[in-house]
C-alpha positions in Angstrom: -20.4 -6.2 -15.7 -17.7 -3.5 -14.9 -14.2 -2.8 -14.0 -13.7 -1.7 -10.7 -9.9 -0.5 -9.5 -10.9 -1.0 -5.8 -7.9 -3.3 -5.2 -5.2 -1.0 -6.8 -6.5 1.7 -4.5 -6.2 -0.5 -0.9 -2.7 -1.8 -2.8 -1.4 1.3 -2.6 -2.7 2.6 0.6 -1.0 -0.7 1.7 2.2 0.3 0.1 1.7 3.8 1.6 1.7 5.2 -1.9 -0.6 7.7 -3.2 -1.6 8.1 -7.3 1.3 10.4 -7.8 3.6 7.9 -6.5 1.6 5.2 -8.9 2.2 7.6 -11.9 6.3 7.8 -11.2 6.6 4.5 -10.6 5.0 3.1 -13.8 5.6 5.8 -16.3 1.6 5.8 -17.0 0.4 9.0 -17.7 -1.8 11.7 -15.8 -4.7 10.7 -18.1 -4.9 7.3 -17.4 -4.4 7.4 -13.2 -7.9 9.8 -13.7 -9.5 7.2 -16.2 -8.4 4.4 -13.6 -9.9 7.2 -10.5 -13.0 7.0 -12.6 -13.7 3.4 -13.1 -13.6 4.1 -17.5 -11.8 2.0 -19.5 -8.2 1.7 -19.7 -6.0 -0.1 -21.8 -4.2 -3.2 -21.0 -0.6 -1.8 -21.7 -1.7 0.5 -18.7 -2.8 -2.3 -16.7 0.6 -4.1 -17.0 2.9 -1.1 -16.5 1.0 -0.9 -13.2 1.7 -4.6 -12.5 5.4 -4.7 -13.2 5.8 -1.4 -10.8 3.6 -3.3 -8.1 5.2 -6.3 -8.6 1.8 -8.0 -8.5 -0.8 -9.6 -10.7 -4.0 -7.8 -12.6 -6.4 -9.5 -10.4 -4.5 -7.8 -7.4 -5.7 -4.5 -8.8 -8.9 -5.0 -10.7 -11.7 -6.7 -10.1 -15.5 -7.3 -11.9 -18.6 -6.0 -10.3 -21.9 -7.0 -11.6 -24.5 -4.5 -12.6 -27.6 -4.2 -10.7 -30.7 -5.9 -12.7 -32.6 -2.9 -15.0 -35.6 -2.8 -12.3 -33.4 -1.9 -8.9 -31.9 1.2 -11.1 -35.3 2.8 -11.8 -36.3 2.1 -7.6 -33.1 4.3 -6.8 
């Protein structure tokens, strides 16, 4: 399974806010915003500094995606 921060991306496009806007907002740094752009791992201190700025809960910005089975991979 993996993260995926495909909600907190429509969340802000529904807020009209971009990732610069996020970063003000929730006092996380430059660092983390590219961690979250890239899907890696982020702590959850992040996660909730993003929450309280959004005024929303972490399953309105994260969600689980499960990995495709070891055979599909090696047919890509």
């Amino acid at each position: 399974m993996n993260i995926t921060y495909k909600k907190l991306w429509k969340l802000l496009i529904d807020k009209n806010m971009n990732k610069r806007d996020l970063k003000r907002v929730s006092g996380v740094s430059t660092t983390s915003i590219a961690k979250l752009s890239k899907g890696e791992n982020i702590t959850t201190d992040v996660l909730l500094k993003i929450c309280k700025a959004l005024n929303c809960g972490i399953y309105d910005i994260m969600d689980m995606e499960q990995n495709e089975p070891a055979d599909k991979q090696s047919d890509a």
